[in-house]
N, C-alpha and C positions, 0 to 999 in steps of 0.2 A: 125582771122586766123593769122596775121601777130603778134600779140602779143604770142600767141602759140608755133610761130615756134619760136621766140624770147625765150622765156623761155626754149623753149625744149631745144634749141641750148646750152642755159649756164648752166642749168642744167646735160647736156652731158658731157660740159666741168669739171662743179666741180667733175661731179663723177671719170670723166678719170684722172683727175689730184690730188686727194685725192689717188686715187689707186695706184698712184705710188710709189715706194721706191727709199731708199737711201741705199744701199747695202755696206760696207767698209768692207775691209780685219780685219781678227780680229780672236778672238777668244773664244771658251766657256770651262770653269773649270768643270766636272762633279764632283756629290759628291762622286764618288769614285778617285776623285782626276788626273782622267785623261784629257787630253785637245786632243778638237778637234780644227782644225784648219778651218776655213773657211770663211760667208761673214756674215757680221750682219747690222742688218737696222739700219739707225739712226735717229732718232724721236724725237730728242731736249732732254733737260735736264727731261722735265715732264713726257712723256713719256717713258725714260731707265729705269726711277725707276721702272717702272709697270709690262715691259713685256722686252723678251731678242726674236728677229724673225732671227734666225740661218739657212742657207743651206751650203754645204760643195762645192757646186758647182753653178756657175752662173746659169745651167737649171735647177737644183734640186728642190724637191720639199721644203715649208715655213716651220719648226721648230718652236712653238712657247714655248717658257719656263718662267714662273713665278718664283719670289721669291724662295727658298727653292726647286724648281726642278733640278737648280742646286746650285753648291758653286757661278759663277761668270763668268764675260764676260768682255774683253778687246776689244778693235780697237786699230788695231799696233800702236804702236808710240799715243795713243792718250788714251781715258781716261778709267778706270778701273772701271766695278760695282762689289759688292760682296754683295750677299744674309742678312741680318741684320733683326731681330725682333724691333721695336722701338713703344714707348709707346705714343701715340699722344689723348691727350682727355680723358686719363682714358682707352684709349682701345689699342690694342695691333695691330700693323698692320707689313706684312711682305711687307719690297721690298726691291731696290736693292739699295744700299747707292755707290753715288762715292767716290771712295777711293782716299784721298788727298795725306796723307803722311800714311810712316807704317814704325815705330820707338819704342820705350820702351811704347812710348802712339801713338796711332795709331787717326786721324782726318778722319771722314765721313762726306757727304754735298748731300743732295736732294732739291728740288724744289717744291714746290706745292702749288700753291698760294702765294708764296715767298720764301723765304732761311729760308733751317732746317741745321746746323751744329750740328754735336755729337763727344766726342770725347771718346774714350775707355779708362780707364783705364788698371794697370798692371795685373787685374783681366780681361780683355778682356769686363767689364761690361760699355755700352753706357751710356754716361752722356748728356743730351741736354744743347746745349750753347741758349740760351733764351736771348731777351733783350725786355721782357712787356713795353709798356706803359700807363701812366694812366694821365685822363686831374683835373689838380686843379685849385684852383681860388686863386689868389696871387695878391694884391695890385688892388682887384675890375678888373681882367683880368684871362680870363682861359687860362691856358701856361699848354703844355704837359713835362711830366716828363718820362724821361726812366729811368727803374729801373735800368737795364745791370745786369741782375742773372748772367750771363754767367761769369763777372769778378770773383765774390765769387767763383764760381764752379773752374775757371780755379786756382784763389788763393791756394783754399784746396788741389787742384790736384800737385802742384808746390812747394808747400809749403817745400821739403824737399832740393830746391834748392834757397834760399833765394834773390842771385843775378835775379832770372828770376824771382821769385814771384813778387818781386818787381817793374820788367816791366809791370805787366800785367792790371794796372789800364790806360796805354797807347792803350791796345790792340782795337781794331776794330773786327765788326763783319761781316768779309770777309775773303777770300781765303790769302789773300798776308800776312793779318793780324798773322791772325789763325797761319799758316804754320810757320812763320818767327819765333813765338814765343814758337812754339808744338820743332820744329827745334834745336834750340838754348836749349831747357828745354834736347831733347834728347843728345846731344853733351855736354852739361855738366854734365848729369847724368852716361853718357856709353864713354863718349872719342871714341876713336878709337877702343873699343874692338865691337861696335855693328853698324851695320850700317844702315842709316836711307837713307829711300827712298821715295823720295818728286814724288807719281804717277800726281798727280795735271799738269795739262797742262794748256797752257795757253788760259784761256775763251774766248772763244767766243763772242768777244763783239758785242754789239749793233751796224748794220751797219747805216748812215743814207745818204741821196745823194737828191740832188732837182734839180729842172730843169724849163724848159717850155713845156706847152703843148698846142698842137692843135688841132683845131677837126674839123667839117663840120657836122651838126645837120639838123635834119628834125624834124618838129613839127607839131603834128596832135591833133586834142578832141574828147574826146569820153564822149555824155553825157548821164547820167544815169537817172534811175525813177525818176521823182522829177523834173527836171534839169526846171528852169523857164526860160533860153532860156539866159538871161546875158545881152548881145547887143542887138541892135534892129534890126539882122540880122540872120539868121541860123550860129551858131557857129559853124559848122564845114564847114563853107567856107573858113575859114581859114586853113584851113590843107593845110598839106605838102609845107609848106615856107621852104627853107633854107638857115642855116645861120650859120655864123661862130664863133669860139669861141679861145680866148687867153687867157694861165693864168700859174699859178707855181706850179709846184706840190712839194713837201716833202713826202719825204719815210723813214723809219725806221724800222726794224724789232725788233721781240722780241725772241730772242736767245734760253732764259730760256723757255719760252714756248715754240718753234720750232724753226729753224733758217729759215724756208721757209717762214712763216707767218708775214706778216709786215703791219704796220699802212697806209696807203696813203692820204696824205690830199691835197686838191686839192683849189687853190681860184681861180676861174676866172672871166673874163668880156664877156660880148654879146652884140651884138644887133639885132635887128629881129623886120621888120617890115613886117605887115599883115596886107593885105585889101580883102575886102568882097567887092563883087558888087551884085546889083540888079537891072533889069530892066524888066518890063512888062506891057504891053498896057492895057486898059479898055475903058471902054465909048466904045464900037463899035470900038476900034483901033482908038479913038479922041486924046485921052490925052496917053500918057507914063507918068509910075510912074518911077523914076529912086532914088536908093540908092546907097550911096558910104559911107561905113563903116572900117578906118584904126585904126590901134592899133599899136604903137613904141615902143619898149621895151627895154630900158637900163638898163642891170641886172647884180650885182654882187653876183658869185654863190658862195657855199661853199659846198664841197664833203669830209665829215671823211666816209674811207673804211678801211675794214680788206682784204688783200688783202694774196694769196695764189700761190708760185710760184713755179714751178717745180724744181728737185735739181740739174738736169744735164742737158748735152748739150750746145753748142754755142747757139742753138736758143731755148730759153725754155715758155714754156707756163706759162701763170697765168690766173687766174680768181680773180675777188675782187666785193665783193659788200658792202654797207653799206647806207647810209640815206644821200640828199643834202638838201639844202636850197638856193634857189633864193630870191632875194632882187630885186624887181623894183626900183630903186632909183628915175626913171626918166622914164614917161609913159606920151606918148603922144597919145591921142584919139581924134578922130573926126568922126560925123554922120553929112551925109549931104544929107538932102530929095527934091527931086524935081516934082514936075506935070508939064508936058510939053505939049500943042499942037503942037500936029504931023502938022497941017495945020500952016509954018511959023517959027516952034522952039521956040515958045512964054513961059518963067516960068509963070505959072499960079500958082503956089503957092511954097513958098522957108522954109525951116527950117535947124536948124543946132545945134549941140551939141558938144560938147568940155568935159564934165565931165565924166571920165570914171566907168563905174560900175563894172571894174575889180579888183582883190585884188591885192595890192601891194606886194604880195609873193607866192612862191608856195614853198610846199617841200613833200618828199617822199623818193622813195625807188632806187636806182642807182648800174647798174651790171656794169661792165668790164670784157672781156676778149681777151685775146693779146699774143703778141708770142714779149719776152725779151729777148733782146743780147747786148753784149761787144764788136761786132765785127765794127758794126759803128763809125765813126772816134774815135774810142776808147774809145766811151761813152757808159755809159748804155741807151739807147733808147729804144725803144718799139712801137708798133706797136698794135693799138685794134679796138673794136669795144665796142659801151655802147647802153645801155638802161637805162630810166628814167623814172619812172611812178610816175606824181604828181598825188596829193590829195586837194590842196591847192588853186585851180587858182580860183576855183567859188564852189559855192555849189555842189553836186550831177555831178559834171564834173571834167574828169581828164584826163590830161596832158599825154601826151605819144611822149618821146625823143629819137631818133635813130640816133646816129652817129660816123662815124670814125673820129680817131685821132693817134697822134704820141706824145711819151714822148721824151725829152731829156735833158738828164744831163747837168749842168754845167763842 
């Protein structure tokens, strides 16, 4: 039941927080050339290319418009798509190309599993700036070779301006690159009689921020068909120990693919000890048997999460889940069996073990979710709650981790 509500809980969360939008002032170009003014979502570089989610009003109802339903869509002051056919694979696909610059030759730039640049010629017809790679083998070692198609492409295209053609074996295949040189090719070819307009803003770059994190864990087992029991006690006598955790997280998001979505990696340290007891009379209540089963766990963790954070507000939610790995570095175990007469306290028979038959790791599956703010001594902190379901501690038994914690930045 407790694993249920656990799931349901973040489950709840990812939907509520998936659902929401980033609404920016903006605008849409119909193909009949008129503009509507109003709010447009924003859904990272991957996403604009695909779909344009338009309302005229904050309570309005969602507009959704593809490629070609209309010319185009801006966010004020911020970046421009426009509608474009473009040939990827032999096949023909429509979206929405951002508009960099728009000059005597005009620069387009999408996302999709990496950076597409195109640039137009005077014929308005897309050229792909391309840079293949291919791996050969050179002095008994394989070294990767970039072709750069894109220099040749950009050469023929420039070619009727000698001075820039002949920059273009400098050129880069990026925004500052691109632009600097598309720029300079138009200013020498038009002077002052035409004039170039660099829409291109400045990207969005990669944020990254680390810090320390805390937490307070609970630890319980849950064993499955099979399970042949591990210790020499009922395994889940151990449940519900808690214990504490310290360690450093690193964040980083990925821009091009959303700017909400970001990496979180997590290293920390534990420890957590657990003991089992047993005690029960035989012989007529002659003898007690007594058991004392501890297990000490000194563990260094590691959490990669894809983590998912809401776009507005002081205090904004996230959710994040992805895969850890515990390391017991250092496991201390001990069983220790005793027969006792009740008449006196006499050991009538002693043993003891020390080798533990536990695995030196566990790893699985790890949720978060939390409510992030700026407003704390001016750091970014947070605020969560995690689950942990190993796979790994013993055969046919697994681990199950419940605990609050607190992030904060450097």
């Amino acid at each position: 039941m407790k694993k249920f509500s656990i799931f349901t809980f973040l489950t709840l969360s990812a939907f509520t927080l998936f659902a929401q939008h980033d609404f920016r002032d903006g605008f849409v170009i119909t193909n009949e050339g008129d503009t509507l003014q109003g709010l447009i979502d924003y859904r990272g570089n991957n996403l604009n290319a695909r779909k344009c989610l338009f309302k005229t009003h904050e309570d309005e109802n969602i507009q959704e418009f593809r490629p070609f339903e209309i010319r185009g869509y801006r966010y004020l002051g911020g970046k421009f798509y426009v509608s474009k056919l473009v040939e990827e694979n032999d096949k023909e696909k429509e979206l929405f190309l951002e508009f960099l610059l728009d000059g005597i030759v005009d620069l387009f730039f999408y996302y999709d599993n990496g950076e597409h640049y195109f640039i137009a010629d005077k014929d308005g017809d897309l050229i792909a700036l391309q840079n293949s790679s291919e791996d050969r083998s050179h002095l008994y070692k394989n070294v990767t070779k970039e072709n750069k198609e894109y220099v040749a492409n950009l050469k023929i295209l420039f070619q009727d301006q000698f001075a820039v053609a002949r920059k273009v074996d400098q050129v880069e295949l990026n925004h500052k690159s691109l632009i600097n040189i598309t720029k300079e090719y138009h200013d020498a070819s038009c002077g002052n009689e035409q004039i170039c307009i660099i829409y291109e803003k400045s990207e969005v770059r990669s944020k990254k921020s680390a810090g320390v994190i805390i937490s307070v864990n609970s630890i319980n087992f849950n064993p499955g068909q099979g399970f042949d029991g591990g210790g020499k006690l009922d395994i889940e006598g151990f449940d519900n120990h808690v214990f504490g955790t310290l360690g450093f997280y690193q964040e980083q998001n990925i821009p091009n693919l959303n700017e909400r979505i970001s990496i979180l990696t997590i290293l920390s340290y534990s420890r957590v000890s657990l003991e089992n007891k047993f005690s029960e009379p035989i012989g007529y209540s002659l003898v007690t048997i007594q058991e004392d089963e501890s297990l000490t766990l000194n563990t260094l963790s590691i959490d990669l999460n894809l983590k998912y954070t809401a776009p507005k507000g002081a205090y904004r939610p996230f959710i994040s889940c992805g895969y850890f790995l515990d390391y017991y570095f250092k496991t201390i175990y001990s069983y220790h069996y005793q027969s006792i007469a009740n008449d006196g306290n006499k050991v009538l028979f002693e043993s003891k073990e020390d080798q533990s038959p536990f695995s030196k790791m566990d790893h699985g599956l790890v949720f978060k979710s939390g409510l992030q703010t700026e407003k704390f001594l001016n750091r970014q902190s947070a605020l969560f709650v995690s689950y942990k379901y190993g796979l790994g501690f013993l055969n046919n038994l697994t681990t199950n981790y419940l605990g609050f914690g607190m992030m904060l930045s450097f």
